[in-house]
Steps between C-alpha positions, in 0.01 A plus 500: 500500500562813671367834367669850523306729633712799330294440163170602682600789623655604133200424349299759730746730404457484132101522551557743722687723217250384187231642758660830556530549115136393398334806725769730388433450165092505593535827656681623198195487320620177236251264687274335214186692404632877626757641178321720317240640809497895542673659830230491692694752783551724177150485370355624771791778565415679154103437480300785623233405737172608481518798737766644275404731243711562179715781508336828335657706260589853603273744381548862330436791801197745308647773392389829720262731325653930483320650732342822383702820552221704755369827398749844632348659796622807419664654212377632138484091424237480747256751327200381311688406156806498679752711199385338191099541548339332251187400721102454314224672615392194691826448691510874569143467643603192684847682654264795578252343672821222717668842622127669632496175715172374309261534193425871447184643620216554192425887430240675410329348244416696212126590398462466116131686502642802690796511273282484171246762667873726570552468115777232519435293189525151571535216255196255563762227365795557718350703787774791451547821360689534175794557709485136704356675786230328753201697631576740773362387871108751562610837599832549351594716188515283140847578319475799248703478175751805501452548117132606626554689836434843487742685683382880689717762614298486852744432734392214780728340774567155613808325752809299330717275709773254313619275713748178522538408868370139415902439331611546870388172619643298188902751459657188419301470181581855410824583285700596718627741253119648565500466903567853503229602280272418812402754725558395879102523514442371185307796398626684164197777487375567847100499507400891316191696349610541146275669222376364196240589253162362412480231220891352661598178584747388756741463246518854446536584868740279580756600147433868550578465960773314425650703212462803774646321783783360253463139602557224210181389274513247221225393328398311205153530321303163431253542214386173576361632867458824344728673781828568662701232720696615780865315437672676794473825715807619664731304301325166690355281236261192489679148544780689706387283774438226315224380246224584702588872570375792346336866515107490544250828594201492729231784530258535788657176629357315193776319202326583203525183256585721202809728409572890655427651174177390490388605823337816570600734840209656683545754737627375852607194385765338662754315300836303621724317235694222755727280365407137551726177530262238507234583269355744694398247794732652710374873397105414542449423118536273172462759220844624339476860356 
């Protein structure tokens, strides 16, 4: 029997078709034993590696701290107390001692024998006079009570200057109200041989001069020093150029650590009241009158 060849070659065909069909639907992922697998393409697309790190969380920026407002270079602000004062005794000693460029320079120490063999009565306890005052340095005069001066009518001589030129170098601390209160060269009673009597103190040289030469003089008595303060000469007072400021007196070049009521004029004594804005560092001394 003869066969037909055309049944071969439609055979082929049909394999030829069933084969196409099984890899398609291989590829498509239905071949046995892969449903279910992950996406392995996927898996690695969203898996950090382990070079990446996880993203940080934005943090807060610190908040800057206020700077501090510097000090005025100039003005009444810049003063020592500034307007409202209010400074201790320590801070005021401190200020004193930042504007003389330093601590101050001791003085002279005072000698407690020499000051009990003057008649100054000093309290073995405290090391002062009833009156809060330290021994006087060897060679200088002890303070005499005015209740127990005895006052002369011999008439003796001595020089009076009252001075303020130290306010020129610090105007911008003065009032300005005051500015023209201060003489060009700062001297308000020029350097002068004035008379007092025995058994006076500079206090009563300097009210009765300055009653004469009609310049301004206010005072207060302190029972507790047992004299008169100076408050202002020539209508300039202490603190008017800041906390530190203020009228003190000088005799023979020394400060005397006790008040001008209590001191006692000799003939030829030479006594200038300057007014001081730094505690008298800037003036040669520490004492206030």
């Amino acid at each position: 029997m003869k066969r037909n060849p055309l049944n071969w070659k439609h055979l082929l065909a049909a394999l030829g078709v069933v084969l196409v069909l099984a890899l398609a639907f291989w590829a498509g992922g239905a071949a046995p034993g892969t449903e279910g697998l992950p996406d392995q393409t996927a898996s690695l697309q969203t898996e950090p590696t382990a070079q990446e790190s996880p993203a940080e969380e934005p943090q807060e920026a610190p908040e800057p701290e206020p700077e501090e407002e510097p000090a005025p270079e100039s003005g009444l602000e810049s003063r020592p107390g500034g307007t409202q004062g209010g400074m201790t005794a320590q801070e005021k000693e401190e200020a004193a001692n930042q504007l003389a460029g330093g601590s101050s320079a001791p003085g002279q120490k005072g000698d407690k024998e020499y000051s009990s063999l003057q008649g100054m009565p000093i309290d073995p306890a405290t090391g002062k006079d009833p009156y809060g005052t330290q021994p006087v340095p060897e060679g200088k005069p002890v303070p005499v009570e005015p209740q127990e001066a005895e006052v002369t009518d011999q008439a003796l001589t001595c020089t009076l200057t009252v001075r303020c030129d130290s306010i020129l170098a610090h105007m911008d601390w003065l009032d300005p109200e005051k500015a023209e209160l201060v003489p060009a060269d700062g001297v308000l009673f020029p350097t002068a041989t004035v008379t007092f009597y025995e058994g006076e103190s500079v206090f009563h040289v300097l009210q009765r001069e300055m009653k004469k030469a009609g310049i301004h003089l206010e005072f207060t008595n302190t029972p507790i020093y047992n004299s008169a303060y100076i408050e202002g000469i020539g209508n300039l007072y202490e603190y008017d150029c800041g906390e530190l400021s203020g009228w003190m007196y000088q005799v023979n070049g020394w400060f005397p650590n006790y008040g001008c009521s209590r001191y006692p004029l000799q003939a030829g004594d030479n006594v200038q009241w300057v007014y001081t804005c730094d505690l008298g560092l800037d003036v040669g001394g520490r004492t206030a009158a």
